[in-house]
C-alpha positions in Angstrom: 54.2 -81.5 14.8 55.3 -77.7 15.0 55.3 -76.3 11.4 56.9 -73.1 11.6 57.9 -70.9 14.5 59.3 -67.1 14.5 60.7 -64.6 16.8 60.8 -61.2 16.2 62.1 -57.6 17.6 63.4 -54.6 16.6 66.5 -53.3 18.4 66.4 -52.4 22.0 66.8 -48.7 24.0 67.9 -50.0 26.6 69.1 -54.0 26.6 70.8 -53.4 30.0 67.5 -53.3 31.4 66.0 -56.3 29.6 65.7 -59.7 31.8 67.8 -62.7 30.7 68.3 -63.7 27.8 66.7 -60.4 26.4 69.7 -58.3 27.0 71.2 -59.8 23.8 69.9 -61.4 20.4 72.6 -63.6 20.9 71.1 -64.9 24.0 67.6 -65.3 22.9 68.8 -67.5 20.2 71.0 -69.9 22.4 67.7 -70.5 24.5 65.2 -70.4 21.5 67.8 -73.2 20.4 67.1 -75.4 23.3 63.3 -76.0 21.9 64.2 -76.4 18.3 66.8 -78.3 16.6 67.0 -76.6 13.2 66.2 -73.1 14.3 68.1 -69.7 12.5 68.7 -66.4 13.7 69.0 -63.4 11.5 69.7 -59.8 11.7 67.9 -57.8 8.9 69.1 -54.2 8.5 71.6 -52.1 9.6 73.8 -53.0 12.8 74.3 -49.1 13.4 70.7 -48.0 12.7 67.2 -49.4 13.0 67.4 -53.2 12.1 65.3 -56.4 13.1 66.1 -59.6 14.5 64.4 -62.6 13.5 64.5 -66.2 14.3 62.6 -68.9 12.0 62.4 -72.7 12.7 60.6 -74.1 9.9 59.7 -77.9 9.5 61.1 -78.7 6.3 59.4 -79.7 3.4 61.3 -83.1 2.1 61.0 -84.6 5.5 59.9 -87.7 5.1 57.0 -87.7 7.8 54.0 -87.9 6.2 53.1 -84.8 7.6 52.4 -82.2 4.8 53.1 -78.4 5.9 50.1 -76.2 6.0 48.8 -74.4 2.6 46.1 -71.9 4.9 47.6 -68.4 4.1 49.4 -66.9 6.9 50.5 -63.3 6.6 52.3 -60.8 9.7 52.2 -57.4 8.4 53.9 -55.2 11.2 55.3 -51.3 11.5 57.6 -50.3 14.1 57.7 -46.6 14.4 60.0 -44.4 16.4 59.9 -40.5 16.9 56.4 -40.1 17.1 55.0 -36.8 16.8 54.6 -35.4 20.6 51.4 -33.7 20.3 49.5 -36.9 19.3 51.2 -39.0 21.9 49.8 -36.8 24.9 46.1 -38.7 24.2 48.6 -41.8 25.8 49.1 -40.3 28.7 46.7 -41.5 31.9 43.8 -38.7 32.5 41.5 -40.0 35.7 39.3 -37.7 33.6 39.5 -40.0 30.4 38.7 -43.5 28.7 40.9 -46.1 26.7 38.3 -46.2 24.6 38.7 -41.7 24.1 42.3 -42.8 23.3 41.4 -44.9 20.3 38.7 -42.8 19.0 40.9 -40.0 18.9 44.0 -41.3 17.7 42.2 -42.9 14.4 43.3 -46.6 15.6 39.5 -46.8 15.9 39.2 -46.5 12.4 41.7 -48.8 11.1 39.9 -51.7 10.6 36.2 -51.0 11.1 33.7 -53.7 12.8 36.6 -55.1 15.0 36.4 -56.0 18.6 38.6 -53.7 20.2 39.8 -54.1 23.9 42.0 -51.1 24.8 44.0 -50.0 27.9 46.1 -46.5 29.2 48.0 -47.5 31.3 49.0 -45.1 34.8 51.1 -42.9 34.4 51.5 -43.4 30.4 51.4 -46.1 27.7 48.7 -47.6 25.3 47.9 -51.4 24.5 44.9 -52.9 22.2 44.1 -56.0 21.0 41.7 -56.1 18.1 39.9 -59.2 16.4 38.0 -59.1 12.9 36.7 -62.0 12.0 39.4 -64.8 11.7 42.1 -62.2 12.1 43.7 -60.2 15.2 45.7 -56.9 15.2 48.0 -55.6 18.1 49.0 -51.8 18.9 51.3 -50.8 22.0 52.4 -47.4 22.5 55.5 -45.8 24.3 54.6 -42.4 24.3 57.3 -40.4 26.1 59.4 -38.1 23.4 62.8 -39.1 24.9 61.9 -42.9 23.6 58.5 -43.0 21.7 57.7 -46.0 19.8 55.0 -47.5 18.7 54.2 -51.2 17.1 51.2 -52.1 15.2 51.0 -56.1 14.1 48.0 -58.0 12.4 47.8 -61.2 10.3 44.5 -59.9 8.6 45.1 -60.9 5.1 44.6 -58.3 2.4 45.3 -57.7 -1.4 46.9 -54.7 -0.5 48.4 -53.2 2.6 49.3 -50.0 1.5 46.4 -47.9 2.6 46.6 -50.0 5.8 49.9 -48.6 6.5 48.9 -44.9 5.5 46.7 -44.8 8.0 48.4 -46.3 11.1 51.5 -44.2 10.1 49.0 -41.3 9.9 48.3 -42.0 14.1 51.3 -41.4 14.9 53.3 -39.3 12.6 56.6 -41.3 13.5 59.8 -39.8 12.1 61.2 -43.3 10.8 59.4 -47.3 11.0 60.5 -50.2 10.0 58.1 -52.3 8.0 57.9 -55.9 7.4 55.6 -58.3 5.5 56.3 -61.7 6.1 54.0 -64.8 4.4 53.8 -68.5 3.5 53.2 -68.8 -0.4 49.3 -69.1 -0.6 49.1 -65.3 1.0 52.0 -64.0 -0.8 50.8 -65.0 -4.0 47.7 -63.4 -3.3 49.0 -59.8 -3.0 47.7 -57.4 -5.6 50.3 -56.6 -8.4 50.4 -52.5 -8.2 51.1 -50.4 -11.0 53.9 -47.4 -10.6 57.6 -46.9 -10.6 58.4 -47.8 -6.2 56.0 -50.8 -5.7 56.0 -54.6 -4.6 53.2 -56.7 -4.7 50.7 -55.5 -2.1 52.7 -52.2 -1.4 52.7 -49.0 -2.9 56.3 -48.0 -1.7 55.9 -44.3 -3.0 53.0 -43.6 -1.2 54.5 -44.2 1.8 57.2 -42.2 0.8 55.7 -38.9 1.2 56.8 -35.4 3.4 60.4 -35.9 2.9 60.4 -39.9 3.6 62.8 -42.1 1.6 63.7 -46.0 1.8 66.9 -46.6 3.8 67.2 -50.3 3.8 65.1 -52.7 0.9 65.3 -56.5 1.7 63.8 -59.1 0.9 64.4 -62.9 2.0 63.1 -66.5 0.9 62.8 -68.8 3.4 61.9 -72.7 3.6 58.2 -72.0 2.4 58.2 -68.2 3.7 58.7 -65.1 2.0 60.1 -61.8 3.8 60.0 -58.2 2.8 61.9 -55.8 4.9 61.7 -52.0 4.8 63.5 -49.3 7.1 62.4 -45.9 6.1 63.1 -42.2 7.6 63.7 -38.9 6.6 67.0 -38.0 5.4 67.2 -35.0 7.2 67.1 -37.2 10.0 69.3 -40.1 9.1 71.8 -37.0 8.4 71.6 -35.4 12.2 72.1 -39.1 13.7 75.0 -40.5 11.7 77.8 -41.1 14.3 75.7 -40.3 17.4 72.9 -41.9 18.7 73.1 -45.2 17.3 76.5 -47.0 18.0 77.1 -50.6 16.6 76.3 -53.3 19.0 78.9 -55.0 21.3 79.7 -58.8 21.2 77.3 -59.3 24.4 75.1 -56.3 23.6 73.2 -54.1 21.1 72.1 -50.5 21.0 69.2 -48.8 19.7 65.4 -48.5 19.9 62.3 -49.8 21.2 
């Protein structure tokens, strides 16, 4: 029996250039919707700006089945940055001359999550993908390092009290100018976050600490699912949500959509 299953993306660069059905969300649903009967499709922030599209199918609780749904924890804790600083991205640029494993070093993705297996690649003639295990866990970085379209994702399911310092640090790599955030868990793993003292947290997250140099919280969401729990953050500068309202980001056609990554 398939518990739960989830899709996930930020908004696309350039959908035009995407292979069927990932020029649209629309279109990813419809065929994610051929597997599973009680699938749902969500868009979670804004349609002109940086948002996220999800799709869940959960098995549902009261089915009568005699199957009972999983209580292991099972966390995703994922940023999505965009405008990363350009100086730091030219170590994700292919040197004949260099290693991957220079790349990692350098960039303090090393240093993360000390003692995991790392396998790291540069890719010819830019771009950066690891895959890290610790212990029963995994975490996942890919980079996009040109200025005209840098973004960068960073994904684990390592389960921790407390993912603030976590996030400091993989923001700290890259120096993006906004990220989206997301923490997404079944009960067992959300009920184990750390309850945090201070005026701007959530449990697990020190929201004001990742507030810092002239960062503020665009979007705050939160959704409850079946027997999941989502939090949702879209953060930037304001300087910068200022210089880009009305021009680069355009709300998305019927058959299309329009943004990053």
């Amino acid at each position: 029996v398939v518990e739960d299953v989830f899709y996930n993306r930020q908004n696309y660069f350039f959908p035009e250039k995407q292979l069927h059905p990932h020029r649209s969300f629309s279109d990813e649903v419809k065929t994610l919707d051929t597997y599973f009967t009680n699938g749902a499709a969500y868009t979670v922030g804004k349609l002109n700006g940086n948002h996220w599209n999800f799709y869940n199918a959960e098995r549902k609780q009261n089915l009568d089945d005699g199957v009972a749904c999983s209580q292991e924890e099972d966390v995703t804790f994922e940023l999505l940055m965009t405008g990363l600083n350009p100086e730091l991205m030219k170590r994700f640029y292919y040197d004949s001359k260099s290693t991957p494993a220079k790349a990692t070093k350098e960039s303090g993705i090393a240093n993360l999550l000390p003692g995991a297996l790392i396998d790291d690649f540069v890719f010819e003639p830019f771009g950066y993908s690891m895959n890290g295990l610790l212990k029963d866990g995994y975490f996942t970085i890919h980079v996009t390092p040109q200025e005209s379209c840098s973004f960068a994702s960073f994904e684990t399911n390592i389960v921790l009290l407390d993912y603030t310092e976590l996030a400091e640090k993989v923001l700290q790599c890259f120096q993006p100018q906004r990220f989206i955030l997301t923490l997404m868990g079944n009960e067992p793993s959300m009920a184990k976050l750390k309850k945090l003292d201070g005026p701007r947290v959530k449990q697990g997250l020190d929201v004001g600490k990742l507030c810092k140099n002239g960062f503020d919280v665009a979007d705050d969401i939160q959704l409850k699912f079946q027997h999941y729990s989502l939090v949702f953050l879209a953060i930037d500068k304001a300087n910068d949500r200022a210089e880009k309202k009305g021009k680069d980001l355009k709300a998305p056609k019927p058959n299309g959509e329009k943004g990053y990554s």
